[in-house]
mmCIF file of the C-alpha atoms, coordinates in Angstrom:
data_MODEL
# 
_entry.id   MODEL 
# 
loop_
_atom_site.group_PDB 
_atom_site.id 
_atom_site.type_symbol 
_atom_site.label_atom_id 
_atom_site.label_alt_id 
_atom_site.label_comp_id 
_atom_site.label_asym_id 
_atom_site.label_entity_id 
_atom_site.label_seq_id 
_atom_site.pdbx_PDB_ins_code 
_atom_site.Cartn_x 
_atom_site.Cartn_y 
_atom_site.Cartn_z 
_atom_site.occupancy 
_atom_site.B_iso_or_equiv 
_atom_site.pdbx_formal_charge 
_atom_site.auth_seq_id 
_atom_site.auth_comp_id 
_atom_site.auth_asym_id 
_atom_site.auth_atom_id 
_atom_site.pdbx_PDB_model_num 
ATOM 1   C CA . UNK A 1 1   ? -28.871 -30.190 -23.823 1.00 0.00 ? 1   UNK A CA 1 
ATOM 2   C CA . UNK A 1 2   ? -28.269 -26.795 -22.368 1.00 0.00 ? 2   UNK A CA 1 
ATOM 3   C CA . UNK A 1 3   ? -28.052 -28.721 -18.814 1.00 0.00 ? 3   UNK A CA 1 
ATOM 4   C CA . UNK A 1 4   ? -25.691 -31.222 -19.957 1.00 0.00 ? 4   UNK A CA 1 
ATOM 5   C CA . UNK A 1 5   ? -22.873 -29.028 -21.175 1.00 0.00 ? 5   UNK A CA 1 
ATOM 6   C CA . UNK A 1 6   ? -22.661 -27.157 -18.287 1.00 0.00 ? 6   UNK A CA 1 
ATOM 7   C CA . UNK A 1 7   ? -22.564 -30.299 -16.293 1.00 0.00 ? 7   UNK A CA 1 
ATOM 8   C CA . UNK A 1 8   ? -19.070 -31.200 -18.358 1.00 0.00 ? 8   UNK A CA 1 
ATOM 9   C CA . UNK A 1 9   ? -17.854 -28.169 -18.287 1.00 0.00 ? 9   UNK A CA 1 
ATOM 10  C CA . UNK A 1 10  ? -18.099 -28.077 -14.365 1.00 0.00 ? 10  UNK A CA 1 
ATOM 11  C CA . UNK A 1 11  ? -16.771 -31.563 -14.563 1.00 0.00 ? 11  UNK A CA 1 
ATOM 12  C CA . UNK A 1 12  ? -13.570 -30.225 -15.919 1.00 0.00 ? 12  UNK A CA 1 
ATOM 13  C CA . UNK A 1 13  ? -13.030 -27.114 -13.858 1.00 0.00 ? 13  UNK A CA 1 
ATOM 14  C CA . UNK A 1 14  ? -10.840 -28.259 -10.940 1.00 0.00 ? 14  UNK A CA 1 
ATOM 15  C CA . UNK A 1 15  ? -12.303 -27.494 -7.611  1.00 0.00 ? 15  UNK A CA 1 
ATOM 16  C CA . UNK A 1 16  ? -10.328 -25.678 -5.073  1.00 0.00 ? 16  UNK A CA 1 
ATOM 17  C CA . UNK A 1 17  ? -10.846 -26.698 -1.396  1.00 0.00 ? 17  UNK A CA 1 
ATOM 18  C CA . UNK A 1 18  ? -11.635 -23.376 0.796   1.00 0.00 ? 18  UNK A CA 1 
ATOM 19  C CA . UNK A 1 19  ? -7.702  -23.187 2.368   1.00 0.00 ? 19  UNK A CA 1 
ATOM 20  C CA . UNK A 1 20  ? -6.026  -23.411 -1.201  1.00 0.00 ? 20  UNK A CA 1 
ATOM 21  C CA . UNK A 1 21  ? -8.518  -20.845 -2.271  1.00 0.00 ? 21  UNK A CA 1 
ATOM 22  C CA . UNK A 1 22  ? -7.502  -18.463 0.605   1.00 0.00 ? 22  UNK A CA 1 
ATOM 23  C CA . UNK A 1 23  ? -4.181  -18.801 -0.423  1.00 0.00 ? 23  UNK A CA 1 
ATOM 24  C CA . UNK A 1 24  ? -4.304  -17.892 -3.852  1.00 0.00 ? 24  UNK A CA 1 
ATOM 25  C CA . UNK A 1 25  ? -6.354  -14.629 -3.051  1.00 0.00 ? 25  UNK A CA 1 
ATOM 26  C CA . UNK A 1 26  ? -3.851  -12.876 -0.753  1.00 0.00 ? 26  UNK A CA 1 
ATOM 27  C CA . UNK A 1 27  ? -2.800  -9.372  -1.954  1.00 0.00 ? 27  UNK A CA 1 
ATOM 28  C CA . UNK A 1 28  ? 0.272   -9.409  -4.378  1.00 0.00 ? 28  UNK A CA 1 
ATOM 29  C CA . UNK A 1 29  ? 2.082   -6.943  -2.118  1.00 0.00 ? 29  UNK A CA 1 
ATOM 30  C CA . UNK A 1 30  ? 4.308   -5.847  -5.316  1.00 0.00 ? 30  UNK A CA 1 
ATOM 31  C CA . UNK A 1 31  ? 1.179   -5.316  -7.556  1.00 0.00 ? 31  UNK A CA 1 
ATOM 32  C CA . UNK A 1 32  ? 0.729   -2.062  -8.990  1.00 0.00 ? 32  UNK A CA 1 
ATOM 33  C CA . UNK A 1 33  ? -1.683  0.591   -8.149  1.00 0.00 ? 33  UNK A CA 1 
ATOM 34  C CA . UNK A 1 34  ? -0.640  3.690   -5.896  1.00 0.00 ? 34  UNK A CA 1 
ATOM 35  C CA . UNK A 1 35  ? 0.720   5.252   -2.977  1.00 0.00 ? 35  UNK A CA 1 
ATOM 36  C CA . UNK A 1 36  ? 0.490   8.483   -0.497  1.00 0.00 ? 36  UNK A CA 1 
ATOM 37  C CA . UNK A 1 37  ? 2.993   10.061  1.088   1.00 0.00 ? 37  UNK A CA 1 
ATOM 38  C CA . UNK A 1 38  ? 1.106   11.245  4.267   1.00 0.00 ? 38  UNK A CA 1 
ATOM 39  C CA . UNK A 1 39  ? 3.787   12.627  6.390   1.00 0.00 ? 39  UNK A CA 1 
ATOM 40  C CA . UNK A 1 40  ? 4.515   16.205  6.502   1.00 0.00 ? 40  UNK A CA 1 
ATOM 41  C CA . UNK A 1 41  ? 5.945   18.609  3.372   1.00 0.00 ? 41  UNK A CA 1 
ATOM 42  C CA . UNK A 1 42  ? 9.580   18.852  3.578   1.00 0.00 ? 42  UNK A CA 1 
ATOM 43  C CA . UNK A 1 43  ? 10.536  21.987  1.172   1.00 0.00 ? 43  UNK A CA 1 
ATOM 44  C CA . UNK A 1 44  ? 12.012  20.862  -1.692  1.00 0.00 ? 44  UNK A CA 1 
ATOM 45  C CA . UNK A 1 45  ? 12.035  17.437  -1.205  1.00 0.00 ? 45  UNK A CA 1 
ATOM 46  C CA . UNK A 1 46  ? 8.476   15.793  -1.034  1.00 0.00 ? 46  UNK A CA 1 
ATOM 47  C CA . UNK A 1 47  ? 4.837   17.251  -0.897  1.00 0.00 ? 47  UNK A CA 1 
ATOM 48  C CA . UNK A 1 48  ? 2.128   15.535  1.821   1.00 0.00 ? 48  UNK A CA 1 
ATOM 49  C CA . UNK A 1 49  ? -0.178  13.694  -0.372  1.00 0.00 ? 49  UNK A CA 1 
ATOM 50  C CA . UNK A 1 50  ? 2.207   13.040  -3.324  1.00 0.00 ? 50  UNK A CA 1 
ATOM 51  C CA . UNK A 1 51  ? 0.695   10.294  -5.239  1.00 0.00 ? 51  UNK A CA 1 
ATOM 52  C CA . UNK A 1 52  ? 3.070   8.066   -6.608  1.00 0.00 ? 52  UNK A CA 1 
ATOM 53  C CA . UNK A 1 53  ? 1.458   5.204   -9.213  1.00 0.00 ? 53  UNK A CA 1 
ATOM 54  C CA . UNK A 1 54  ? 2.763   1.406   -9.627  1.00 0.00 ? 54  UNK A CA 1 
ATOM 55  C CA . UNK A 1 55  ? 4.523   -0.491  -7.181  1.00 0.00 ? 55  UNK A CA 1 
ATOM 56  C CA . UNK A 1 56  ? 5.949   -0.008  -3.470  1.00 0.00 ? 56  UNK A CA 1 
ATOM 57  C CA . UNK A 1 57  ? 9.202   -0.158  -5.029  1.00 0.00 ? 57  UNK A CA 1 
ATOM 58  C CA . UNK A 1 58  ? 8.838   2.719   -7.842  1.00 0.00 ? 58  UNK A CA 1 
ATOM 59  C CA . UNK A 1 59  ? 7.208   4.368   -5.608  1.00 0.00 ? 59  UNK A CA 1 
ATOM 60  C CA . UNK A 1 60  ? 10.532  4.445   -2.669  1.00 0.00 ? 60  UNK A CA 1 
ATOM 61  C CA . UNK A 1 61  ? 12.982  5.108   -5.739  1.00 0.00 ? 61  UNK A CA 1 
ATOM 62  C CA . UNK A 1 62  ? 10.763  8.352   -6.661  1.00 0.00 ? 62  UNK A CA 1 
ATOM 63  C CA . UNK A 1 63  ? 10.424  9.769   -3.048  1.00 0.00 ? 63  UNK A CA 1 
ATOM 64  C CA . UNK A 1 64  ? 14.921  8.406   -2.984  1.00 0.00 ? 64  UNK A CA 1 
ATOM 65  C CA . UNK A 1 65  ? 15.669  12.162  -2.205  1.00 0.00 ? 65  UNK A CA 1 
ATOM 66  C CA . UNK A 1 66  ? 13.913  12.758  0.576   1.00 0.00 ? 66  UNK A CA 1 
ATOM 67  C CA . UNK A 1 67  ? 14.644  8.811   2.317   1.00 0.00 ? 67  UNK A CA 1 
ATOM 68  C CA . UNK A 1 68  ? 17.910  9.534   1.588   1.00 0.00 ? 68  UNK A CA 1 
ATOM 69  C CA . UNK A 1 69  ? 17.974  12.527  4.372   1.00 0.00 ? 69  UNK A CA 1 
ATOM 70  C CA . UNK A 1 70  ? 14.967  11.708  5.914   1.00 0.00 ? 70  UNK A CA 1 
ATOM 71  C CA . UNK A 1 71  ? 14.783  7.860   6.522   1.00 0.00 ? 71  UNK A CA 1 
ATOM 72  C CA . UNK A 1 72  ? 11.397  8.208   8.321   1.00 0.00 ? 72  UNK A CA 1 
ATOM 73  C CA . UNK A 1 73  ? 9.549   9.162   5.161   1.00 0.00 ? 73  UNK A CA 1 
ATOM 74  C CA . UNK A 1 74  ? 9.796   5.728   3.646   1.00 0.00 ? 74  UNK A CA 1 
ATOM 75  C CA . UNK A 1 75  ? 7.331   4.841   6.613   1.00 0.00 ? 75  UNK A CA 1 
ATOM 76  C CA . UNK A 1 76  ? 4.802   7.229   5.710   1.00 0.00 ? 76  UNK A CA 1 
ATOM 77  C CA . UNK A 1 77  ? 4.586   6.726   2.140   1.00 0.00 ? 77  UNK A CA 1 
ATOM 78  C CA . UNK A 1 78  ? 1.004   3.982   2.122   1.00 0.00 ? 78  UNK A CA 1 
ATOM 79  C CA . UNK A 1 79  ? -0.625  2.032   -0.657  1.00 0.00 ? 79  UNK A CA 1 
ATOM 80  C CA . UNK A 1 80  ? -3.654  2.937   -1.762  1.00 0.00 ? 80  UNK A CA 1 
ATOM 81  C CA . UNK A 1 81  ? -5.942  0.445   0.368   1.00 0.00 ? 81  UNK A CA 1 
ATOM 82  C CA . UNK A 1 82  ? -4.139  0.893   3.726   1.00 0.00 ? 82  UNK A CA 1 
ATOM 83  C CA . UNK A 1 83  ? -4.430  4.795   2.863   1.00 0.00 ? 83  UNK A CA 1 
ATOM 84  C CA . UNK A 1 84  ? -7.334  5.698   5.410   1.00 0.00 ? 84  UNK A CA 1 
ATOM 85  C CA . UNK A 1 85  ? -6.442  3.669   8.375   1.00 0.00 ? 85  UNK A CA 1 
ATOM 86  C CA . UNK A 1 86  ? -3.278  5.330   8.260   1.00 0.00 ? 86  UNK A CA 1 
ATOM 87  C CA . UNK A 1 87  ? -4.198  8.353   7.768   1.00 0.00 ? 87  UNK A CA 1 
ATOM 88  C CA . UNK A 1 88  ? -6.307  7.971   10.941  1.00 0.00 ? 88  UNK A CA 1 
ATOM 89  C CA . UNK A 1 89  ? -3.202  6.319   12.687  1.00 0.00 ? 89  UNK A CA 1 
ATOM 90  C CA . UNK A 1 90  ? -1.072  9.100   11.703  1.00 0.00 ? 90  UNK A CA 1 
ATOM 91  C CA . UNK A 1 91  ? -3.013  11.377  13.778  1.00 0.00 ? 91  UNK A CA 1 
ATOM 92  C CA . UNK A 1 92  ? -3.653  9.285   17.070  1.00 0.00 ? 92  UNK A CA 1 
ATOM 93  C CA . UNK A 1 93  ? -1.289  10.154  19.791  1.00 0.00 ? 93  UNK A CA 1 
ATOM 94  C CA . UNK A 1 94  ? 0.730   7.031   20.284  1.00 0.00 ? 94  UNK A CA 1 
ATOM 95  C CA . UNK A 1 95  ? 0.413   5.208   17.230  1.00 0.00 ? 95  UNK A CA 1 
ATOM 96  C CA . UNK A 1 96  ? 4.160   4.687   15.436  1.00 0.00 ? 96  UNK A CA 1 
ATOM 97  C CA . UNK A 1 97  ? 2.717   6.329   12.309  1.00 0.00 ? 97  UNK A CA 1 
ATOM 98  C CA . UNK A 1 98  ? 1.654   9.502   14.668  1.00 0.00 ? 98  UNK A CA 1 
ATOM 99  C CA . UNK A 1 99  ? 5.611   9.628   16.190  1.00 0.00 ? 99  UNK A CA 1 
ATOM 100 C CA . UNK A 1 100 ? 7.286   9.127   12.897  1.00 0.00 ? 100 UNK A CA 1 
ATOM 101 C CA . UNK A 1 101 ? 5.110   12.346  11.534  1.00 0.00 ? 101 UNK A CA 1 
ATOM 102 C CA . UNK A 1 102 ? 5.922   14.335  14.708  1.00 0.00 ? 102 UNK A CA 1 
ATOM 103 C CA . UNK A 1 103 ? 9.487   13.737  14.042  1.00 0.00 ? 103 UNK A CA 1 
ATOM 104 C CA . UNK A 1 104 ? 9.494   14.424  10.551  1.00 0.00 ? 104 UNK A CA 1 
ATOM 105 C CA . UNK A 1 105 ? 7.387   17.723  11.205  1.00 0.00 ? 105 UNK A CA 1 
ATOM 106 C CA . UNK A 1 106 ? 9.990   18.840  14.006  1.00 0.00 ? 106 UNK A CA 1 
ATOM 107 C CA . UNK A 1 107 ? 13.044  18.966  11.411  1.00 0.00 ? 107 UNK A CA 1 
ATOM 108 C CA . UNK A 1 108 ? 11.054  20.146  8.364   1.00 0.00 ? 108 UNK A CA 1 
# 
C-alpha cells in the first residue's frame, strides 16, 4: 500500500525537464546574505573587511559615503560567495580588481 501512494504522489508532482530546471536554480542576484568591502581603509569613511548583511543594494546605500567620493569602492565591495576569488583577484597584478585597489590605496 506503502508502494502505491508514493506512486500517486509522484504521479502528481510535475516533472521538470533538465534546461527548465537549470533555469530555475540560478542565483537570485538580489537575495540577501552579505558582502565585503575588500579594498583598502579610507579614514573615516569605510574599513577593509566591513561586512555589510542583506542585499547588494543595502549594502551600496551603507558604504553611500565613501562611493560618493570614491566611486571605485562600489567595485570592491563582493558578496559573500564571490568573496575568495576576489580576494585572490584583488591581489594579482593585472586583474581590474588589483588596479581599482591600487588606485584606491594611492589617494587614501
Amino acid at each position: 500500500m506503502a508502494k502505491t501512494q508514493s506512486n500517486s504522489m509522484a504521479a502528481d508532482t510535475p516533472q521538470i525537464s533538465g534546461a527548465a530546471s537549470a533555469r530555475t536554480r540560478k542565483p537570485d542576484r538580489a537575495a540577501a546574505g552579505f558582502f565585503c568591502y575588500i579594498g583598502p581603509s579610507i579614514g573615516g569613511l569605510i574599513r577593509h573587511g566591513a561586512i555589510y548583511r542583506g542585499t547588494r543594494r543595502a549594502a551600496l546605500t551603507a558604504a553611500a559615503a565613501a562611493i560618493e567620493q570614491y566611486p571605485l569602492v562600489k567595485t570592491l565591495i563582493v558578496s559573500g560567495d564571490k568573496l575568495p576569488e576576489a580576494r585572490l583577484k584583488a591581489k594579482r597584478p593585472g586583474s581590474a580588481l588589483h588596479q581599482n585597489y591600487q588606485r584606491l590605496a594611492g589617494k587614501a
